[in-house]
N, C-alpha and C positions, 0 to 999 in steps of 0.2 A: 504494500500500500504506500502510497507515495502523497505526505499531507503538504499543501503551501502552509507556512507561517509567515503571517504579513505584520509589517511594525509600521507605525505611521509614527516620521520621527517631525518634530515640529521646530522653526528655524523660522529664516529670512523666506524662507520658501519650502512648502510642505510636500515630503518628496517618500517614496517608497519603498523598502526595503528588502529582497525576498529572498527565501531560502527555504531549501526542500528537505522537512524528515518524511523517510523510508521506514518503516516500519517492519520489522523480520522476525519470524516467527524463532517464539526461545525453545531450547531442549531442556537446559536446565543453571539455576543458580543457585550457590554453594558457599557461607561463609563460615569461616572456622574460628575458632577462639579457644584453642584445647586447654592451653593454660596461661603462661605468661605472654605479654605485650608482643613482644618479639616475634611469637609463634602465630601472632592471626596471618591470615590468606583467605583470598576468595577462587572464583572460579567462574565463569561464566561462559555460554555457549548458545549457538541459534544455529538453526538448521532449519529451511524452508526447500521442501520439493518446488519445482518449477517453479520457481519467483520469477515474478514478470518485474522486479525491483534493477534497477541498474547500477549498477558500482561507480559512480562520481566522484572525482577527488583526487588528488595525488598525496597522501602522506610524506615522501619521499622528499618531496619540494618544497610542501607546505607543513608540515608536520601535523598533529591532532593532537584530539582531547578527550578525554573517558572518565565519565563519570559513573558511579557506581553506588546505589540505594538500594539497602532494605528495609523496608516496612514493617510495621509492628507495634508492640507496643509501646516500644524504645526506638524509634526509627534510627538510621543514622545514615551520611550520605558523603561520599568525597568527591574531586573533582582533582584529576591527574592532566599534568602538561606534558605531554609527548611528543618533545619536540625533532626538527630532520636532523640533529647534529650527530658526531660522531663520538664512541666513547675514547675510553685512555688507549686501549688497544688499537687506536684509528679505523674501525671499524663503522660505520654506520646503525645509530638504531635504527631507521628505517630501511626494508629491500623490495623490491619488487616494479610489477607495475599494475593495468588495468586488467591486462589480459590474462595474468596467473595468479594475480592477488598481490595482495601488501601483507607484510610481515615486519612486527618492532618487537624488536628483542634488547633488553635489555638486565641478563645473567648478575651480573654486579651488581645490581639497584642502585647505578650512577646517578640515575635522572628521579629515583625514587622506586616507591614499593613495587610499580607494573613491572613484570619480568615478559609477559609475551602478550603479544595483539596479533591478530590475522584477523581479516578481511577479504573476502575473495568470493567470485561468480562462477564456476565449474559451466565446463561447454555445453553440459546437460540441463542448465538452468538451475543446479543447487547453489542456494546464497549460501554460507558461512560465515559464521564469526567464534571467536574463541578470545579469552583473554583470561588472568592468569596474574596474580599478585600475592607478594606475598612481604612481611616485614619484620623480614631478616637484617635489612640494611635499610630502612627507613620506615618509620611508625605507619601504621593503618587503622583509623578510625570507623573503618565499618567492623560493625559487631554484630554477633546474633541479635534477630529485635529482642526477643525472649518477651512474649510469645510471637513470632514472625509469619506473617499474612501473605508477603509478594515482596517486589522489589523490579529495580530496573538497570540498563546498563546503557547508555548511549553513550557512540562515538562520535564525534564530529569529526570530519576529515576534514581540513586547510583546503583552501581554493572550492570548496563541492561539498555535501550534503550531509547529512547527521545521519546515523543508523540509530532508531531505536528494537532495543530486547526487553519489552515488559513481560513482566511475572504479575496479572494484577492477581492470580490466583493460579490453580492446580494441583498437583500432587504434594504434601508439603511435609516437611519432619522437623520437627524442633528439638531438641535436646540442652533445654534449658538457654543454658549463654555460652554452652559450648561449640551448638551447631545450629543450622540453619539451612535448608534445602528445599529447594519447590523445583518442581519437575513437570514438564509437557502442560505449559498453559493453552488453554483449549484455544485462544484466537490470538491474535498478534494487536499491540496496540501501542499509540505513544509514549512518548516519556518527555516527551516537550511540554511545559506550562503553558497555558494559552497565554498570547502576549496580546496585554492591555492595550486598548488604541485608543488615542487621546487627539482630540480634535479641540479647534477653536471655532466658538458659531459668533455671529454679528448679527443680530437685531435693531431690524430699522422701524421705525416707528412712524406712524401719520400720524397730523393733526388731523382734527377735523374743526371745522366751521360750521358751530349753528346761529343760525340769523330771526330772530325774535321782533318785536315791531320796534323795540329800542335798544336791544341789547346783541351785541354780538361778543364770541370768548373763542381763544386760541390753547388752545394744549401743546405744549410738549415737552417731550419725554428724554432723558439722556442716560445711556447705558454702558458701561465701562467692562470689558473682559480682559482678565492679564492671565496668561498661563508660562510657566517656566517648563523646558524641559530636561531631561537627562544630561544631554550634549553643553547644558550649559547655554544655551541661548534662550533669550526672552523676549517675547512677542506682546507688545499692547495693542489693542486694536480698542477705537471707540469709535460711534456712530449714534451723531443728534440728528433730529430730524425739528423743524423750523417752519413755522407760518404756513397758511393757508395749503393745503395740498402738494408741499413741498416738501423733499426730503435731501440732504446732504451727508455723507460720510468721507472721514478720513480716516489717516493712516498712518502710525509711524513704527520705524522698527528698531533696537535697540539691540547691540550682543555682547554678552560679556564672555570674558576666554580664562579659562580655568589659572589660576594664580597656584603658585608653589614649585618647589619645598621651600617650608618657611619653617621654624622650628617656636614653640611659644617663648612668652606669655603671650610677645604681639603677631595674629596672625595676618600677614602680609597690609598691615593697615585699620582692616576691615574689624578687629574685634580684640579679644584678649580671652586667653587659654593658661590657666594657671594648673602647676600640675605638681605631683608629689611623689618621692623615688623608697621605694623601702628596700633591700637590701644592698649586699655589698657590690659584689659584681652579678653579670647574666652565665658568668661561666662558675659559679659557684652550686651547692646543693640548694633545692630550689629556686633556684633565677635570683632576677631582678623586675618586681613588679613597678609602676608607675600607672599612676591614680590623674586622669584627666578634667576639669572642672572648666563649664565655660563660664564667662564673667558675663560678657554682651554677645548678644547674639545679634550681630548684624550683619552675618553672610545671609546668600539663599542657599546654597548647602559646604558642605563643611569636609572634606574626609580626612581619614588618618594613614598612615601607611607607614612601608621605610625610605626614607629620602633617597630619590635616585642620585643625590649627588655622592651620597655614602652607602652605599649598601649593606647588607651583612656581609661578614669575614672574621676569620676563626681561623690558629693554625697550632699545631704541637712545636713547633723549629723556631720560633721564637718573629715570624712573620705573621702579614695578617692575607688569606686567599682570599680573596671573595666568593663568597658561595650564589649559589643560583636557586630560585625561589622553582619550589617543584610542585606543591598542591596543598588546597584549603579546603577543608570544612566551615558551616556555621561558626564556629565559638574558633579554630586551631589555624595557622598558616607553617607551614613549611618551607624550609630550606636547606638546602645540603651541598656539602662541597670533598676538597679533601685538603690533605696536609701528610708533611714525611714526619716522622716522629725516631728520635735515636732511644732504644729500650736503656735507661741509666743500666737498668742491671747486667747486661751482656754485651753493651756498646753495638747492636747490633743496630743501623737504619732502617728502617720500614716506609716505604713509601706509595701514595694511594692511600692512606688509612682515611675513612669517613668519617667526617663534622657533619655533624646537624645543629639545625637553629630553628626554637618552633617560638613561634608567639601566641597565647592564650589570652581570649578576652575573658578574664575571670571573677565581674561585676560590670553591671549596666544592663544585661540584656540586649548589646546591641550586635550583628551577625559581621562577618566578614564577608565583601561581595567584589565582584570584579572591578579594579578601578574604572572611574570614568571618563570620558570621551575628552582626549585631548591629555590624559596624565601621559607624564614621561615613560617611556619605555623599560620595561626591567623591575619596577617598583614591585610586580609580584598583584599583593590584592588590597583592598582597603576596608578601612571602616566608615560609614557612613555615620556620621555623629550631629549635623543636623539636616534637615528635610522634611516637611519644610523651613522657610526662615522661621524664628520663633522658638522651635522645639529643638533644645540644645540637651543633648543629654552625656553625663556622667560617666567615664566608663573607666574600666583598668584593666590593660594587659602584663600579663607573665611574661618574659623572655627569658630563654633560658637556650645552653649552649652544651651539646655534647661531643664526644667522639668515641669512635670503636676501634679501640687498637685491640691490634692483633694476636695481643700474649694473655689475655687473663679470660678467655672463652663465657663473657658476656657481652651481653647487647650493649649501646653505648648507655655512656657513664658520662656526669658531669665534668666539663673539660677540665674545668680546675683542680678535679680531681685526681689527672691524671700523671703518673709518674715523673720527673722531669721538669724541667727548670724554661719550657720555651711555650708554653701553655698564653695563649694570647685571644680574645675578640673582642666584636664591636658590633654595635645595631645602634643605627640613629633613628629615631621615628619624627616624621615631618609630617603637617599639615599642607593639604593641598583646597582651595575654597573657590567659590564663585562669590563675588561680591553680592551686598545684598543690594 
């Protein structure tokens, strides 16, 4: 099944936007949780006989995106960047093409938890998909729901079209919050949100003239519409309408372009962000939280994020890498990179060993979502803190900084923690805002 989803985005000029989910029948979805953090994995697969669905997309060039939910009583939902680049091995994750399929593999968990993706159309008209995660070498936030109903898995391919795998039901097995399994849902359906569409209407008004033997009266009416949208542009439109059977309208248009990184109390002008740090360092046990407060709220919206002029970076050799933002949940963001590290006890060098950087919104209530239209490049994902103007809300995230060396056969550990004398990071967190 092949759905349009249409966005009506609003600007100088109100212009259309389209893109096509595929819909492919699932076989089955699988999340595991047996014991410790480290050992979740999921599983996912779709199988459709004669799909009249078409393979769109070049991964390869453009790279993708896999998002992966399960449903229940405990929902939980991640979203992986699976990008075209190549790993340490110079290897590419992405292989293939149109005609034999696409393949991203990624053994190391370089780019994060995905270890395998395939997408592919068989000459006989079988669709497939498969994919395959596991966090061995970076955290995985899907869990059994406990008790678990369905779930779904969409990829979106760069340059071409999304594949959804819903499970809104089927054959299902739960085992508490260890496992999680739905098997052969009876029909194939989205995993796309319906996307809201926001228009601007203008109301034009008549007078009318009534004529009485001495009295004659005029009405009118004046009516003002302002809409803001996403992209940061704002649109006023009004329209009066004046004397006897006459009516005029005008028009003016106004944009404003996303400001930042700015770091508080003053953000870029427009307002003031007072904020509060409680521990020592991000690479220590338990992180470093900071507690956000707005003072004036006179953006129209507001985000947070990490400054693309500083990123995150973290090293064991007494440098700092820069790590690369890999995927977010609601409340968690991710980042990972690596670092060489010398064992103090053996003098032996290890190099490749994994850093991670997660940021936790851990008060406020407020979600982690893709940054918006015009933020710099590389920032990873933001928090949305006000929207509209007016409603400014409170919030505090966790950072915190690990790695996984090689010699003590645990999952990673806080950096600080680690043996050795060249233990090093950094996260700068930056406001980025629209004026109000």
């Amino acid at each position: 099944m092949r759905l349009i989803v249409v966005a009506l985005v609003l600007g100088v000029k109100a212009t259309m936007a389209f893109a096509a989910d595929q819909a492919i029948l699932g076989s089955q979805l699988l999340v595991k949780n047996p014991s410790t953090a480290d050992k979740r994995s999921f599983l996912g697969k779709a199988k459709e006989l004669s799909s009249p669905n078409p393979l769109v997309g070049n991964p390869v060039a453009s790279g993708a995106t896999l998002t992966v939910r399960a449903d229940g009583d405990n929902p939980s939902e991640q979203t992986f960047l699976l990008t075209q680049g190549a790993g340490l091995s110079g290897r590419p994750f992405w292989s293939g093409n149109a005609t034999s399929g696409f393949k991203y593999k990624d053994s190391k968990g370089e780019q994060g938890p995905v270890k395998f993706v395939q997408i592919k159309k068989t000459g006989s008209g079988v669709f497939l998909i498969k994919t395959k995660g596991s966090a061995k070498f970076s955290p995985l936030s899907i869990v059994p729901p406990n008790l678990g109903t369905g779930g779904c898995i969409l990829l979106e391919l760069g340059g071409g079209d999304s594949y959804s795998v819903a499970f809104p039901t089927g054959t299902i097995t739960n085992s508490g919050s260890r496992l999680f399994k739905v098997k052969r849902p009876p029909s194939e359906a989205t995993c796309v949100a319906p996307t809201p569409t926001t228009s601007t209407s203008t109301t034009t008004t008549s007078t009318t003239e009534s004529t009485t033997s001495t009295t004659e009266s005029t009405t009118s009416t004046t009516e003002s519409t302002t809409s803001t949208t996403e992209s940061t542009t704002s649109t006023t439109e009004s329209t009066t309408s004046s004397s006897s059977s006459t009516s005029t309208s005008t028009s003016s248009t106004t944009t404003s372009t996303l400001g930042g990184p700015t770091l508080p109390p003053n953000v870029g002008g427009t307002g003031t962000v007072t904020f509060g740090v409680s521990g020592a360092s991000a690479g220590d046990i338990d992180g470093q939280s900071v507690t956000f407060t707005c003072v004036d709220t006179t953006w129209t919206k507001l985000y947070w994020g990490a400054s693309s002029s500083a990123l995150p970076a973290a090293g064991l050799d007494g440098s700092l890498h820069t790590m690369t933002f890999t995927s977010f949940s609601s409340t968690v963001m991710w980042w990972a990179g690596t670092t060489s590290w010398k064992d103090p006890n053996t003098g032996i060098e290890h190099t490749g060993v994994p850093t991670l950087m997660t940021a936790t919104i851990t008060a406020g209530g407020l979600s982690f979502v893709s940054p918006p239209t015009g933020a710099p490049g590389g920032i990873g994902t933001t928090v949305k803190v006000v929207d509209p103007a007016g409603s400014c809300s409170t919030f505090t995230v966790k950072v915190e900084f690990f790695a996984d060396i090689p010699t003590d056969g645990s999952a990673f550990i806080p950096i600080n923690t680690v043996q050795g004398s060249g233990s090093r990071s950094s996260f700068t967190g930056a406001f980025y805002w629209v004026p109000g």
